[in-house]
NUTIMAR-125870 format. One record per residue (C-alpha): residue in three letters; x negated, y, z. Coordinates in steps of 0.05 Angstrom, whole numbers, plus 32768, in hexadecimal, padded with zeros to 4 digits. Each point is the difference from the previous one (the first is absolute). Example, Ala and Ser with C-alpha at 12.3 -4.5 7.8 and 13.67 -1.06 7.14 Angstrom:
% residues 2
ala7F0A7FA6809C;ser7FE580457FF3;
***
This chain:
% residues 536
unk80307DF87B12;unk801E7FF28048;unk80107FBC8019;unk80187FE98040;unk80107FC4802A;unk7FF67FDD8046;unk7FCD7FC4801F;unk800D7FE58041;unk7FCD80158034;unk80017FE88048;unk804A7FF77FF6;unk801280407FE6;unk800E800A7FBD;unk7FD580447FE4;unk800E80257FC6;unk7FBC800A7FCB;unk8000803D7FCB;unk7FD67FEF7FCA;unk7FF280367FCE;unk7FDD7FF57FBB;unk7FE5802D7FCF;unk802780067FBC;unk7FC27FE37FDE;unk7FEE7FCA8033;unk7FB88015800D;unk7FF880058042;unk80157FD3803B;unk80428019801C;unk801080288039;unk801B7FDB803A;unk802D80208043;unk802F7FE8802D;unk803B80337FFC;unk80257FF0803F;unk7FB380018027;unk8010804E801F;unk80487FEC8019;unk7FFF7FB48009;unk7FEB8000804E;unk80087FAF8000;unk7FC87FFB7FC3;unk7FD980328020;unk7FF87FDF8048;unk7FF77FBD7FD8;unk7FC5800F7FCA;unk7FBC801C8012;unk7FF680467FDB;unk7FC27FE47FEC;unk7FFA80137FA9;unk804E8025800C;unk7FFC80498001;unk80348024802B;unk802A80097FC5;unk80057FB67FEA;unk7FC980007FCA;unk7FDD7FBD7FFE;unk7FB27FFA7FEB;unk7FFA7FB77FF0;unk7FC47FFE7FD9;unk7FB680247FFD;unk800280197FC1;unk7FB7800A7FFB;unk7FF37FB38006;unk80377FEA7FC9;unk801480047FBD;unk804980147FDB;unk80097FD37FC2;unk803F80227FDC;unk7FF87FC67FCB;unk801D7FD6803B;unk80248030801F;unk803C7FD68018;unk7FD37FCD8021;unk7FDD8030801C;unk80438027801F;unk80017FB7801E;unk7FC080038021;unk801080418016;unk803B7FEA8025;unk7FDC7FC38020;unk7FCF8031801A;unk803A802C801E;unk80237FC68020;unk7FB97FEA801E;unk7FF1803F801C;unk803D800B801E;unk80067FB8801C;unk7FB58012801D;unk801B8035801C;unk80397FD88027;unk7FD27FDE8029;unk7FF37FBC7FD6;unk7FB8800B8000;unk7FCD801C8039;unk801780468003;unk7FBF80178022;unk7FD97FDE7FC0;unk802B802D7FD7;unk7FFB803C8027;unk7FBD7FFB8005;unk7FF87FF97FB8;unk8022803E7FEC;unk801080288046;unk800E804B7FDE;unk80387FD17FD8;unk80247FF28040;unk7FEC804B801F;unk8027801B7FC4;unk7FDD80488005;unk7FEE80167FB7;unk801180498007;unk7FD880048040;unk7FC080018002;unk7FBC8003802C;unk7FC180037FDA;unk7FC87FF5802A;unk7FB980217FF6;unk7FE37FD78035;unk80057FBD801E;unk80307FFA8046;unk7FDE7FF68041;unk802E7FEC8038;unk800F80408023;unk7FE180307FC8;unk802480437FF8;unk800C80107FBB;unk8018803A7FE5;unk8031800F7FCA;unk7FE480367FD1;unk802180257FBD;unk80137FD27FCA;unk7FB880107FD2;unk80207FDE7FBF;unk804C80118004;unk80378029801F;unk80357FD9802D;unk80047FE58046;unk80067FB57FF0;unk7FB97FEF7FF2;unk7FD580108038;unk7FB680058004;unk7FD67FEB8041;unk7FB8800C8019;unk7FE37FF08043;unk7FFA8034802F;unk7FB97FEE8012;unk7FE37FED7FC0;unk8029802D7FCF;unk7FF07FF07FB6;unk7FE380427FE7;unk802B80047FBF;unk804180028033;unk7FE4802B8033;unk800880447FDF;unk80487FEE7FFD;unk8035801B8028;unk800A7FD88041;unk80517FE68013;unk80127FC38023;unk7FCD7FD78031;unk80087FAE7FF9;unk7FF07FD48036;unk7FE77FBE7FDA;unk80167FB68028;unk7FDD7FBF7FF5;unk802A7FC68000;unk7FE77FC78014;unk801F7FD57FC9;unk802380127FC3;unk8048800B800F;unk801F7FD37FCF;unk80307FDD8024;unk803E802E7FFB;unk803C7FFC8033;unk803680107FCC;unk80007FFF7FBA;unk7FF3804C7FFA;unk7FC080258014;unk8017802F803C;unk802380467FFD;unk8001800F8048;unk7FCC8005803F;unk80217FC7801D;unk7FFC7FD67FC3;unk7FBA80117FF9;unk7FED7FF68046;unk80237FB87FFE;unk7FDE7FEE7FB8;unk7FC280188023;unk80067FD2803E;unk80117FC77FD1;unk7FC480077FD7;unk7FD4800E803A;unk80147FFB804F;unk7FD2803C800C;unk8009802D7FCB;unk803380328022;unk7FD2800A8036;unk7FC5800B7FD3;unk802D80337FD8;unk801080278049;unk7FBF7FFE8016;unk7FE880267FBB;unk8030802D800A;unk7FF980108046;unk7FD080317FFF;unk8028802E7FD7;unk80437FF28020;unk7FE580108042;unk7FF380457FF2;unk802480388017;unk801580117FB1;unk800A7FBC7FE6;unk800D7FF77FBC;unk804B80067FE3;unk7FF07FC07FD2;unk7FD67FC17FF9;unk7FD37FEB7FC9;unk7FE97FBA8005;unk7FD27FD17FD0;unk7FFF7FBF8014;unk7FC87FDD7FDE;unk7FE47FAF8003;unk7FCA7FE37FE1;unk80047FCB7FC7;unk7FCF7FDC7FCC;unk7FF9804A7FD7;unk7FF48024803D;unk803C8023801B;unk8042800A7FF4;unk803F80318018;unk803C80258001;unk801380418024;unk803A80158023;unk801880488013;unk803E801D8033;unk801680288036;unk7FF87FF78041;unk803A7FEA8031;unk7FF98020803E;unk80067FC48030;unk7FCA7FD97FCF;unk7FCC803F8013;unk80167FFF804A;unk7FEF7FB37FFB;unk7FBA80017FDC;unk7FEC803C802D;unk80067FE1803F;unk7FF37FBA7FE5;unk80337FD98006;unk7FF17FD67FBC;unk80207FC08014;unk8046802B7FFF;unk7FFA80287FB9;unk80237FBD7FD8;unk8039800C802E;unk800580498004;unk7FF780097FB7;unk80407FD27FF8;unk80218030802B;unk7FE680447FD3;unk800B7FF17FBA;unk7FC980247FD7;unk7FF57FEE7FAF;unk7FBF7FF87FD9;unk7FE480107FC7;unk7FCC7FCA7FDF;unk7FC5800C7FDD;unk7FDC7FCD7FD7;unk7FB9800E7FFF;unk7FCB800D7FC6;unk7FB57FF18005;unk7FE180377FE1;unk7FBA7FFE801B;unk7FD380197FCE;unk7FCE7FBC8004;unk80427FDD7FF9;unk801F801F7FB8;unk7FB37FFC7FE6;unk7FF27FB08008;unk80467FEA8002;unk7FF97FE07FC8;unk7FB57FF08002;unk7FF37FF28051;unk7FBD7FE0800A;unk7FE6803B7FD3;unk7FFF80438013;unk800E80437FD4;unk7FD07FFE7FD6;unk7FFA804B7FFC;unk8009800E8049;unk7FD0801E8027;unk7FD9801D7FBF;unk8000804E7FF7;unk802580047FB2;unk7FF480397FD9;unk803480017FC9;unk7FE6803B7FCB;unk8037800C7FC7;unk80487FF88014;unk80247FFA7FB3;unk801E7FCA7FE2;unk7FCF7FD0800D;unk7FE8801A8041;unk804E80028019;unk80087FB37FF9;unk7FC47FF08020;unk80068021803A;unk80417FDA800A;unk7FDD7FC67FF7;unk7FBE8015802A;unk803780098040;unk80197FBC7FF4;unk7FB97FE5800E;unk7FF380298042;unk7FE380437FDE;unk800C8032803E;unk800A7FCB8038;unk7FD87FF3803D;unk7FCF802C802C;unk7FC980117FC6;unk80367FFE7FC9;unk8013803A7FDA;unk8013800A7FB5;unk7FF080427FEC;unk802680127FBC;unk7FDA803C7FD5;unk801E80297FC2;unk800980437FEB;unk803C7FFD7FD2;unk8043800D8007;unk803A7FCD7FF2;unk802E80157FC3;unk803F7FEE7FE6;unk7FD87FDE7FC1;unk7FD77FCC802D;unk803C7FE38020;unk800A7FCF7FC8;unk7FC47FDD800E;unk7FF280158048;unk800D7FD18040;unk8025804A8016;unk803A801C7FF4;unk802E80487FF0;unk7FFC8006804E;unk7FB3800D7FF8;unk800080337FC5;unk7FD18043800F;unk7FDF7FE28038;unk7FB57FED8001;unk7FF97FB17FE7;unk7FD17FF38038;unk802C80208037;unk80487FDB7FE1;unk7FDF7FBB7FED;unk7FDF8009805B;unk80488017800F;unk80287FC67FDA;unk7FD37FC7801A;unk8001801A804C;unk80527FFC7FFB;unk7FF67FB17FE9;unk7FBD7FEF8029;unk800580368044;unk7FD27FD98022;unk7FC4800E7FD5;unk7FD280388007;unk800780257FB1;unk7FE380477FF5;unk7FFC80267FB9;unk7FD580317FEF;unk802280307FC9;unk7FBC800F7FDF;unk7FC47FED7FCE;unk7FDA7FCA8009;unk7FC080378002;unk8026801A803F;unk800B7FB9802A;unk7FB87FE97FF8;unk7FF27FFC8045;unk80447FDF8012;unk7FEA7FC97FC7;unk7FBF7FF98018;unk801A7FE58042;unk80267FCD7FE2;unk7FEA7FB07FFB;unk80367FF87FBF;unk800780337FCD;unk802C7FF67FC9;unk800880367FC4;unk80427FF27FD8;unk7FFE80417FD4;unk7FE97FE77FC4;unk7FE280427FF7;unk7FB07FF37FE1;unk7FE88040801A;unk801F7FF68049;unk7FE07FB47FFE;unk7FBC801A7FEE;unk8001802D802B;unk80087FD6803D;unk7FD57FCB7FE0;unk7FC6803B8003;unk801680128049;unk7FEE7FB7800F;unk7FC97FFF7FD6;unk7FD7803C8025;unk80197FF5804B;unk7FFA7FBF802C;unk80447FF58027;unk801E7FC58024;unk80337FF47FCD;unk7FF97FB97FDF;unk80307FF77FD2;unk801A802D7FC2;unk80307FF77FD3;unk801480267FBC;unk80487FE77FEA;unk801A801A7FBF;unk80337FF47FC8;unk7FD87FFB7FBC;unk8026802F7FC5;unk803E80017FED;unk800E7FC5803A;unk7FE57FCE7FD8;unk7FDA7FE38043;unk7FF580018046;unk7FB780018015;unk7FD57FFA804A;unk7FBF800F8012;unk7FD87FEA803A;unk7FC480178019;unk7FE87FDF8049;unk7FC7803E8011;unk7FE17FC58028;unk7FE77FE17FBB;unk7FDB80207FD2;unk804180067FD0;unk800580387FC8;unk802D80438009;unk8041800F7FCF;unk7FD980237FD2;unk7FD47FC87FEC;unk80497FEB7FD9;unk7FFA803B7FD0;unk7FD380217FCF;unk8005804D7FEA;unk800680057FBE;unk800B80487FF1;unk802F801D8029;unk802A7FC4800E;unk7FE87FBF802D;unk80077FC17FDF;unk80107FAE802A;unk7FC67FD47FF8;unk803F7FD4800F;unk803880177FC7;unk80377FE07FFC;unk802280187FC5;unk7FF77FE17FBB;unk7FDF801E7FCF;unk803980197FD1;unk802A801C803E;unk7FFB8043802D;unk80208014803A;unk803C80327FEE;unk7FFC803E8029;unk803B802F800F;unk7FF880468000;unk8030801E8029;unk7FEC8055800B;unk7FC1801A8016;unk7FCD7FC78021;unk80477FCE8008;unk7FE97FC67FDB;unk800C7FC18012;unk7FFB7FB27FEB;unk804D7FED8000;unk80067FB98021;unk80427FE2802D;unk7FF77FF6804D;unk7FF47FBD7FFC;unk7FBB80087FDF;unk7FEE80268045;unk801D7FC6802B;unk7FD87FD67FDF;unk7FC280238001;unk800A8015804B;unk800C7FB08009;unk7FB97FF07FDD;unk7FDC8030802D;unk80157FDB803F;unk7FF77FC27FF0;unk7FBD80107FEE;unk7FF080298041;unk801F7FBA8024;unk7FD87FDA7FDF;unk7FC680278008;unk800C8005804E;unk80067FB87FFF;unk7FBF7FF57FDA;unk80227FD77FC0;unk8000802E7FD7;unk7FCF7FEB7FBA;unk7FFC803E7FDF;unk7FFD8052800F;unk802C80167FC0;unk80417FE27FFB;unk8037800B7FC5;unk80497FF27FFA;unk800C80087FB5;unk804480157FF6;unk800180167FB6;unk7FE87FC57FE3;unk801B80137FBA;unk7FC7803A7FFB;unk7FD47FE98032;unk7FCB7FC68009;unk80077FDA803B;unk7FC7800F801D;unk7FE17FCE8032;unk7FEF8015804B;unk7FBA800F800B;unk7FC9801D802B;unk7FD380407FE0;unk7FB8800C8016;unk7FE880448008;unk7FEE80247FBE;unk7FC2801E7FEB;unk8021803C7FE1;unk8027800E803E;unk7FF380438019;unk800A7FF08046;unk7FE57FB3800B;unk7FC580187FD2;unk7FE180318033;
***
């Protein structure tokens, strides 16, 4: 549904598109239609929240609420909100509060973009290098020359940026648009900050002054504010007179000369992506709490696949001693995806290999290996490691690494066993802190024949596990993917907690089937007299 109609706006009358869903259950879409042809609107209204086609973002949708109950007062609201903004953006209120406030608004630069792997330093070279996540020329990745981030410097070298401090933020704007041109820019700059266009020549100086000077300029101009820093980047070519002027350094003529030698540019907003930065955004007096730890990840299935996603969320792989080393020797079929944190892309590779590969493409900056083999094989690699976590669920591959731990003393301190019980009907965690005297996984089970019975069962006593038997050795507990994402979420939580020191118990549960299971309490087992290994 499209509506349309005019407000009055520092004298001018401006036309507002409003389009609602059918169903009325979002809040609507809102553009100015004349905003790409209407000069007069243009020169009068800040860009800032107007994208160059006339779309209008009048509200953080992450901080409100749409009732569709009340959807016509709530249209009303809506339209309040658009007339405020826009009258903001006439100059009723402080525009350098507003600017301030939401600055890539007003730079208008959402299909341009520099992501940063390293904080500016006035002067810094930093060098563009190949797109690691993406194809494309419009988001642009930078390093420092001199202190290169290690996951970006294998990459293939292109453009060199010259970074600027400003000595203020430039939030006072000149006209209502951001500029286009070198002249603009240089003017904007010099309104913002008397000596920023001689701070920008003098960067660039050493390059222009060369006998092959570079065709085009790349330029981040940076400031600092309560977070730290903030930016934007802008790119172009090179007038002639402008080099002529920087290279014999006459700075106090470039405002004039680049009025004379009209040159566009092309604006970049810019993206923090320092690695500290996307760990403990959200949590920034703590650090990752997995950073700096060597990770040894053995089994990468269904389970093992979730939690690895979840391990590089909490700084698994990043920092100088950080690694996460992912082990397993099977090979990803079309029957696993169901369940599996992979997908069709994946099928016929090793698990360990794919689940490494997938994770580096949404967490570069982390240092993740695989090692396509048995655990027998990667003993050493294990040993070296301070957190080992086994996610097979396999008993024989658990008690076999409890026995490797068992007979040989080795720095690591904390292991974990994470498994889904049967047929899914639970999630269950083990943790055993090598610095205590703590029991090994197969404390948990007694042989009884040929099969190894839980000290801990879960299931009732009128109910079994049902087992498919799908061709030779294919059997398999049938259980949804959300059973592993729950599981996967047990397990870290209880390493967290563990980390942290509040966690009360060793052996955790999540009962999920609580129609044929008991819901079995948390608790901490001692080491058992019949245990073949603690016994000795």
């Amino acid at each position: 549904m499209y509506f349309i109609g005019y407000t009055l706006i520092a004298g001018l009358n401006i036309d507002i598109e409003l389009c609602l869903k059918k169903d009325l259950s979002g809040y609507p879409v809102a553009r100015i239609p004349s905003w790409d042809r209407n000069t007069e609107i243009r020169a009068k209204l800040s860009t800032r929240g107007i994208s160059p086609k006339g779309g209008i973002c009048y509200i953080d949708i992450s901080q409100a609420w749409w009732d569709c109950a009340s959807a016509l007062n709530m249209v009303a609201a809506s339209i309040n909100d658009i007339i405020t903004l826009l009258e903001e953006n006439s100059g009723k209120s402080p525009p350098t509060e507003l600017i301030a406030r939401d600055f890539s608004g007003y730079w208008t630069t959402k299909s341009n973009t520099l992501c940063l792997a390293s904080p500016p330093q006035n002067r810094a070279i930093f060098t563009e290098r190949q797109n690691p996540t993406s194809e494309g020329d419009n988001i642009l990745w930078l390093a420092e020359e001199e202190q290169c981030s290690d996951w970006l410097a294998p990459l293939t070298a292109k453009h060199s940026w010259i970074a600027v401090q400003l000595a203020a933020p430039p939030v006072k704007f000149i006209n209502a648009t951001p500029p286009d041109s070198l002249a603009e820019l240089f003017e904007w700059l010099s309104y913002n900050d008397p000596g920023g266009v001689r701070r920008l020549c003098e960067a660039v100086w050493p390059q222009i002054k060369t006998k092959s000077p570079p065709r085009s300029g790349q330029i981040l101009l940076f400031w600092r504010n309560d977070s730290g820093w903030a930016g934007c980047g802008v790119s172009f070519i090179w007038p002639k007179p402008l080099k002529d002027a920087i290279k014999t350094k006459r700075f106090k003529a470039i405002a004039l000369i680049s009025k004379k030698t009209p040159s566009s540019i092309r604006r970049f907003s810019v993206e923090n992506v320092e690695p500290r930065r996307i760990l403990t955004r959200n949590t920034p007096e703590t650090p990752a709490p997995l950073a700096d730890r060597p990770v040894v990840l053995i089994g990468a299935g269904t389970l093992g696949g979730y939690l690895a996603q979840i391990l590089c969320s909490l700084g698994a792989g990043n920092g100088k001693r950080g690694s996460l080393l992912i082990i397993d020797s099977d090979t990803l079929k079309a029957e696993n995806i169901a369940r599996h944190i992979l997908g069709l892309k994946f099928v016929g590779m090793n698990k360990a290999h794919a689940l490494a590969q997938h994770l580096k493409q949404q967490y570069p900056f982390l240092a993740i290996d695989f090692k396509p083999d048995i655990l027998e094989d990667c003993f050493t690699a294990v040993s070296k490691s301070r957190i080992v976590i086994d996610s097979t669920g396999d008993q024989t591959t658990s008690i076999n690494l409890a026995k490797y731990y068992t007979e040989n003393v080795k720095p690591t301190q904390i292991i974990q066993h994470a498994w889904i019980y049967g047929h899914g009907a639970a999630g269950c965690s083990l943790i055993l802190d090598r610095s205590k005297s703590t029991p090994c996984y197969r404390c948990l089970w007694q042989l009884q024949g040929d099969k190894f019975k839980s000290r801990y069962p879960l299931e009732t006593s009128n109910h079994s596990a049902p087992l498919v038997v799908q061709g030779c050795h294919g059997s398999f507990h049938p259980y949804g993917a959300g059973v592993s994402m729950r599981s996967a979420h047990l397990a870290a939580a209880h390493l967290l907690d563990t980390l942290a020191g509040h966690s009360k118990h060793t052996l955790r549960f999540d009962v999920i089937d609580l129609e044929h299971c008991q819901n079995r309490p948390d608790a901490t087992p001692e080491k058992h007299a019949d245990c073949p290994l603690c016994s000795h």
